[in-house]
Structures are given as C-alpha cells and as structure tokens.
C-alpha positions as CSV (number, residue, x, y, z in Angstrom):
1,X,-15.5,11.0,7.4
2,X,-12.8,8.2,8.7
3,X,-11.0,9.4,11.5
4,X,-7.6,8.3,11.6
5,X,-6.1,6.1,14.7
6,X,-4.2,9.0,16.0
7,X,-0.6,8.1,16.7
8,X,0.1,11.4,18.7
9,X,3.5,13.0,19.4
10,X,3.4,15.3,22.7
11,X,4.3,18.5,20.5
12,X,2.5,17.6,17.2
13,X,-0.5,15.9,18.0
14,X,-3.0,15.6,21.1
15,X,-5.1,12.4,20.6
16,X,-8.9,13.7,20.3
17,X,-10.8,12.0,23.3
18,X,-14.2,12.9,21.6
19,X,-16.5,10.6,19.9
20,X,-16.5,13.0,16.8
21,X,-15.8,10.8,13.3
22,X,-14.7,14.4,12.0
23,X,-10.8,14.6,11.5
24,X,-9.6,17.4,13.1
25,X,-5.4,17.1,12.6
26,X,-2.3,14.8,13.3
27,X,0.0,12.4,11.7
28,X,2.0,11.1,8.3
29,X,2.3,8.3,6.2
30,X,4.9,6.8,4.1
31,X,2.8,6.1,1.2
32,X,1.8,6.5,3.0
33,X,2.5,9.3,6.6
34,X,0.5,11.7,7.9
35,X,1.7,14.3,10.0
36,X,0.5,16.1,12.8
37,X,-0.1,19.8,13.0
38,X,-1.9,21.0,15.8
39,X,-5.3,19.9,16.8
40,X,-5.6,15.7,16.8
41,X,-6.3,13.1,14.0
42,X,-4.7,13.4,11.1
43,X,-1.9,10.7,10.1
44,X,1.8,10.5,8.2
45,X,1.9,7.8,5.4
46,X,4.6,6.7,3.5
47,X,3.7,5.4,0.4
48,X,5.7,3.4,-2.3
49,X,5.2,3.1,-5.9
50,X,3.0,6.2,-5.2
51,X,3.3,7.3,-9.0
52,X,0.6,5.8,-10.8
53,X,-2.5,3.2,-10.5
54,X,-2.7,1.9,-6.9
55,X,-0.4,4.0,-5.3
56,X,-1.8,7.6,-6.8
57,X,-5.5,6.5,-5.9
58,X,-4.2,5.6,-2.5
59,X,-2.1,9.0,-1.6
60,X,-4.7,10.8,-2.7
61,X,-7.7,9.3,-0.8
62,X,-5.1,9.1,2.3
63,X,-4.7,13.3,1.7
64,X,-8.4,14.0,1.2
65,X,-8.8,11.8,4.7
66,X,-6.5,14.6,6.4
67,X,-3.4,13.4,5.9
68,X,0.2,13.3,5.2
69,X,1.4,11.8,2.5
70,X,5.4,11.2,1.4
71,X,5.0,8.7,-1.8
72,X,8.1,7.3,-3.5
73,X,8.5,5.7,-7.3
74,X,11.4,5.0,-9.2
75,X,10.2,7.3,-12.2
76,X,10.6,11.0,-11.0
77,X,8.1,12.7,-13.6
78,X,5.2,10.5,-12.2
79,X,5.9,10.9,-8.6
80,X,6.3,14.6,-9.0
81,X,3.3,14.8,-10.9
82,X,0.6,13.5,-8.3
83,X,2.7,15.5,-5.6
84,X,2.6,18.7,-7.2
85,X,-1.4,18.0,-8.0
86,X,-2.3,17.5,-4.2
87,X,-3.2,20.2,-1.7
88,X,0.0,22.6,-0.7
89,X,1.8,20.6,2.1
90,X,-0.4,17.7,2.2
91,X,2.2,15.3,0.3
92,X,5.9,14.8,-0.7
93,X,7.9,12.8,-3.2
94,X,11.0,10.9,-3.0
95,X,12.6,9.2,-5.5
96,X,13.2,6.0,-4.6
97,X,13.8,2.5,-5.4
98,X,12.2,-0.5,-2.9
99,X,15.1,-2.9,-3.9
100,X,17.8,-1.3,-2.3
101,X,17.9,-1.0,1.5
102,X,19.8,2.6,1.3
103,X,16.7,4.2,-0.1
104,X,14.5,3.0,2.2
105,X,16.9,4.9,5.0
106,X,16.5,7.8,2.6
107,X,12.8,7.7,2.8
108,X,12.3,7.9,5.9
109,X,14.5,10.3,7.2
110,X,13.0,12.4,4.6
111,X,9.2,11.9,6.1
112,X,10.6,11.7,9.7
113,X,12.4,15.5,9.0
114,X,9.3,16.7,6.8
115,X,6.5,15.4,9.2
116,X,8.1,14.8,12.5
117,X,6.7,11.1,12.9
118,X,5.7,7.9,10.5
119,X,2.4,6.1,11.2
120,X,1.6,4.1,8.6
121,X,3.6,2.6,5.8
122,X,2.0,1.1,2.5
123,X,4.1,-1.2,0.4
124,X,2.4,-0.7,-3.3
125,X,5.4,-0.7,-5.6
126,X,4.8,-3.9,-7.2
127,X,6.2,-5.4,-10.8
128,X,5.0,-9.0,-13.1
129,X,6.8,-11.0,-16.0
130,X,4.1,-11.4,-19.1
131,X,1.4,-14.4,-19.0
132,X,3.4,-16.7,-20.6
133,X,4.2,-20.4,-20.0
134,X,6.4,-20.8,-16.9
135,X,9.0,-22.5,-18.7
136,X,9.8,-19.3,-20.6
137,X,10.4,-16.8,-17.7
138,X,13.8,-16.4,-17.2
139,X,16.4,-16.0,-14.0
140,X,16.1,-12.3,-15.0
141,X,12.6,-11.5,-14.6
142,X,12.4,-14.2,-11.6
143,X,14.7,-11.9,-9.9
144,X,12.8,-9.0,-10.7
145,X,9.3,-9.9,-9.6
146,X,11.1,-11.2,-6.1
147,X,13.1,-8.2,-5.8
148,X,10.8,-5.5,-6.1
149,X,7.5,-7.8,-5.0
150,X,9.4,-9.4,-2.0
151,X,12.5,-7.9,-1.1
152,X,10.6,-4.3,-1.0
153,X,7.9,-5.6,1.2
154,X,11.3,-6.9,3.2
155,X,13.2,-3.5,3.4
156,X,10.1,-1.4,4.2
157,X,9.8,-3.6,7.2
158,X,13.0,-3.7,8.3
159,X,13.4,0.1,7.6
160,X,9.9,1.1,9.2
161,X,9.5,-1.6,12.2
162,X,11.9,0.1,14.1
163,X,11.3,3.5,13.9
164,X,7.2,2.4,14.8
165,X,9.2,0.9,18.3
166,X,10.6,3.9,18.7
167,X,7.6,6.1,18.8
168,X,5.7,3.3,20.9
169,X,2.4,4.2,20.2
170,X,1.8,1.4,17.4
171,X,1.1,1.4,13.6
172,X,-0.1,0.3,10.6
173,X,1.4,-1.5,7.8
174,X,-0.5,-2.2,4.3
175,X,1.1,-4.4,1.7
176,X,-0.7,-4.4,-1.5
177,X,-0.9,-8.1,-2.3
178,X,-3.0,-9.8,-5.2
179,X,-5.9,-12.1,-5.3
180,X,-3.4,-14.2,-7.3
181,X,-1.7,-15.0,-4.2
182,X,-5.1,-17.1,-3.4
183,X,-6.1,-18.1,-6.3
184,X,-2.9,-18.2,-8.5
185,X,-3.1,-18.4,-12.3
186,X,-1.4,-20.6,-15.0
187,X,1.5,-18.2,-17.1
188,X,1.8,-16.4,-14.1
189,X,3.3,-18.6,-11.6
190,X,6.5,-16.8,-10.1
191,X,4.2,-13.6,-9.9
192,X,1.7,-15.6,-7.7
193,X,4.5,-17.3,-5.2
194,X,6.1,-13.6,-4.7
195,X,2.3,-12.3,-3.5
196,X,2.0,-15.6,-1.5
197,X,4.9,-14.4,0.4
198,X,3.6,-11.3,0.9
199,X,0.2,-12.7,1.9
200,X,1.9,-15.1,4.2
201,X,4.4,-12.4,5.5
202,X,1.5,-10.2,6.5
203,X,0.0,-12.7,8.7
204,X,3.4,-13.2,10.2
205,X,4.3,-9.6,10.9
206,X,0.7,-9.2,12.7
207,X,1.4,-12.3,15.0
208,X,5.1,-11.2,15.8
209,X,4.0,-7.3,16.1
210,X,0.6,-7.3,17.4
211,X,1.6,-7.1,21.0
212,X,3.3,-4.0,20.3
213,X,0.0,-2.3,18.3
214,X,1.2,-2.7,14.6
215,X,-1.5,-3.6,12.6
216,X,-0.5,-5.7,9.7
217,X,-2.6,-6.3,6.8
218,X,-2.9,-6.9,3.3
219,X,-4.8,-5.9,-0.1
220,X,-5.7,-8.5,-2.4
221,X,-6.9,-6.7,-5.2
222,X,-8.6,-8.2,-8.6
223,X,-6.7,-7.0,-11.8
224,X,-7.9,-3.5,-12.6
225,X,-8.6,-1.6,-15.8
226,X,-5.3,0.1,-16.0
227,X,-3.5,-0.7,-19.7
228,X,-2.3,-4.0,-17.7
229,X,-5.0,-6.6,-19.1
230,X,-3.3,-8.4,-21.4
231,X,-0.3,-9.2,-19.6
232,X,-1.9,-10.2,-16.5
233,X,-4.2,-12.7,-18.2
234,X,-2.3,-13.5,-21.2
235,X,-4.9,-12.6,-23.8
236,X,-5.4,-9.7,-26.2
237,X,-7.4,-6.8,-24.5
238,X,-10.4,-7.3,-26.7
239,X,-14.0,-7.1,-25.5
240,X,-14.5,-10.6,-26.0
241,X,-11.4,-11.8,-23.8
242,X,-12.5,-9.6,-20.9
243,X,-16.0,-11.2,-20.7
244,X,-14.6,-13.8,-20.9
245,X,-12.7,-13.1,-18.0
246,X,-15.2,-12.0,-16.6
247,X,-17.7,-14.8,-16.2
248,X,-15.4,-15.9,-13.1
249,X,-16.4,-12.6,-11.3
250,X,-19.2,-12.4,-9.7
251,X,-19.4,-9.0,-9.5
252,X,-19.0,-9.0,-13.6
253,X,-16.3,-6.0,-13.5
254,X,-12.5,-5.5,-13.4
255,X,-11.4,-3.8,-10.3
256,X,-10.9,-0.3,-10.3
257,X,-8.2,2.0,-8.4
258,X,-10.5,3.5,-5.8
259,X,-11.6,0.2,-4.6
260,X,-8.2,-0.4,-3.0
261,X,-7.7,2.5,-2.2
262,X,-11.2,2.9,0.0
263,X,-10.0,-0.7,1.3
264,X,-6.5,1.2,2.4
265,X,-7.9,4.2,3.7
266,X,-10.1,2.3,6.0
267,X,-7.6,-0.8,7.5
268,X,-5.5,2.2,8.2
269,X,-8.4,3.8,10.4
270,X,-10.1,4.0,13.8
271,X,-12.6,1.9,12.0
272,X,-10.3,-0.9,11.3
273,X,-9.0,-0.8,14.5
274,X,-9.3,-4.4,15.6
275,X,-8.7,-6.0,12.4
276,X,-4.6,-7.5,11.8
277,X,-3.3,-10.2,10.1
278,X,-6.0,-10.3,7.2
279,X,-5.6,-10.3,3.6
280,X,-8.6,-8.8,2.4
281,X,-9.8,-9.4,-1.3
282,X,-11.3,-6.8,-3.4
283,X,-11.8,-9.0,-6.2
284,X,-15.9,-8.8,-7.0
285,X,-15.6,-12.1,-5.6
286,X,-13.0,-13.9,-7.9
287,X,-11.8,-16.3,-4.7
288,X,-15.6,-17.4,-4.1
C-alpha cells in the first residue's frame, strides 16, 4: 500500500519512523485532506469538484489509501452522494464554488475544524466551452472557462498556501491540468490557454514554494470516457469518430478515471516524495 508523507501534528499524528509501506493513521486532505487519528500516516485532502468523474475517482482512492477526505462541488446531490457512499468518517462535503474567494475560506475552516490539519489540496473542479471554431466562443464562456479553470486554481492557492506555512511541515498541491495544455487542439483554444496557465502556474508554485516543502504538481490527463466526447473533440460520439481519435494514441484507448486518480494518489505520497514542479501526462501517450 502507499504510505502517505505524514504531515504530523504533535496531538494528532506521530510520524511512523519505520520502514513499513503499511499506513498505519494521520492526516486530511482537501480534495483532498486526510486527518490524523492516532497512530502515524494517514493524510487530510481537500478536494474540489469532488462530485463526479475525476474528482469522485480521486476521493475515493485518497480514502481507501487511509485518508481523509473533505471534497467540494457546486451541485449538492452529487457531492453528498459520493460522501455518504464512503467509509463512516473517512470523508466530508462542502458545497462550494472555486470562483469565489469566500468559499474557499469556508472550505477550509470546515476541514481545519473536522480534521484538525490540511495536507494536501487537489484542484479538480474544472469547466470547457464546446469544440467549436474560436471565433464563435463568446466573452461569456471565455469568462467561464478562466474563472473556474484559472481563478480556482488561484483561490485554492491563495486560501491553502498559507495555512501549509502555518503548520510548517510542508505539503502537497495537485492541480488537474489537461494534456491540451501541451498539445492544444483547434475548437478548443481558450480551454487550452486556461490549462497552460495552470501547467505553467504549477511549475511556478514548486520553484517559489519548494524551499518551504510544498510539492507542486500537475495532472495532464487524456480525455476520458465520461459522456464528455463529443464536446471535447468536436465530433459526434460514434464508434468511427473515436477510432478515429484514437489513431493519435498510442496506447489506442480513452483515458479512464482511475488512471488519474492512481497518478494523484501517488504524487501525493512518500513515493513521490522528490518529484515537484512536473506536469505529468496520463494520455496513452497522446504528447509523443
């Protein structure tokens, strides 16, 4: 099993000085937090956009990993729904919305009450305008993609960055990016600049934070199977149009929710432990 980098608090946690990879317990995530009980090496994650696709997958391979998870979303039912499906105490919902800067004070006061601590904080919640040509987006859906792509990553750093100086025993922040921000696509141009500047922000963050143990890092995930084909690549979802798609993947499949999420789980880890500053693709090799 990965065993988290425990991030221990004097009362909550003692950091587990064996060479075990066996979690024992510990921390929380804003999800991604994991929070510490007792015995070392579990983690608090905060999570948002923890409702569906990415952001389930992740919370709930975060909570079978040990730890504890308080997700936000901006729709209620679905953040309540993977919640109320995990193990009693293991995770917690918020209702939230990354775009506004109160929220994000909301959050975490909520996973610093109910976990005592935040170690790790994913940014998931992510939005697109349709595949169409980039003369026919308009101001509103520009300033919706930025919003909720950009100025999210933006308040969960400013909202989380502090409280990780606080604790002073580092941290670990995931932004889920997109391969698009390496390999951007015609129809979807203002999609692709806002996960550039997430991409690029990353490697910032890790340069500016790094002496003071925040990891930074980012996801760059292939477009998965989840309903969201044909906007993404601007094309019916017909069996023809995705291998089609396909034959610039090496791999020769979509992406699927558990491969970011195994990519999460282990950047957040002991095992990941050196690595900052990257933007990892889980594409099947799309960017090759």
């Amino acid at each position: 099993m990965v065993r988290y980098a425990s991030i221990p608090v004097e009362e909550n946690v003692s950091r587990d000085q064996s060479t075990s990879d066996t979690p024992t317990k510990s921390s929380a995530t804003i999800l991604g937090h994991s929070h510490s009980t007792t015995t070392p090496d579990y983690q608090t994650r905060e999570r948002t956009g923890g409702g569906h696709g990415f952001g389930e997958a992740i919370a709930q391979k975060f909570v079978q990993e040990g730890a504890r998870v308080l997700i936000s979303d901006v729709n209620e039912s679905d953040g309540q729904r993977v919640s109320a499906a995990a193990v009693p105490g293991s995770m917690a919902f918020v209702k939230a919305d990354v775009t506004r800067a109160e929220d994000w004070g909301t959050l975490l006061d909520a996973a610093q009450e109910r976990f005592g601590r935040i170690d790790i904080l994913v940014n998931n919640a992510g939005t697109t305008h349709k595949n169409k040509p980039t003369a026919q987006v308009t101001e509103e859906e520009f300033d919706k993609v930025f919003a909720v792509n950009v100025k999210g990553v933006f308040h969960g750093v400013q909202a989380v960055v502090p409280r990780l100086l606080e604790q002073d025993e580092g941290g670990v922040i995931l932004n889920i990016s997109s391969i698009s921000a390496l390999r951007p696509r015609p129809g979807l141009v203002w999609y692709c600049a806002s996960k550039g500047a997430v991409s690029t922000a990353t490697k910032a963050l890790a340069a500016e934070y790094g002496p003071q143990k925040i990891r930074v890092n980012s996801i760059c995930p292939l477009l998965t199977s989840t309903g969201l084909f044909e906007s993404f690549a601007g094309v019916p979802d017909t069996p023809e149009n995705r291998l089609k798609f396909l034959d610039n993947v090496p791999l020769k499949r979509l992406g699927e929710v558990d491969d970011v999420a195994n990519a999460c789980l282990f950047l957040a880890s002991d095992e990941g432990k050196f690595i900052t500053g990257v933007n990892l693709e889980v594409d099947g090799g799309r960017a090759v």
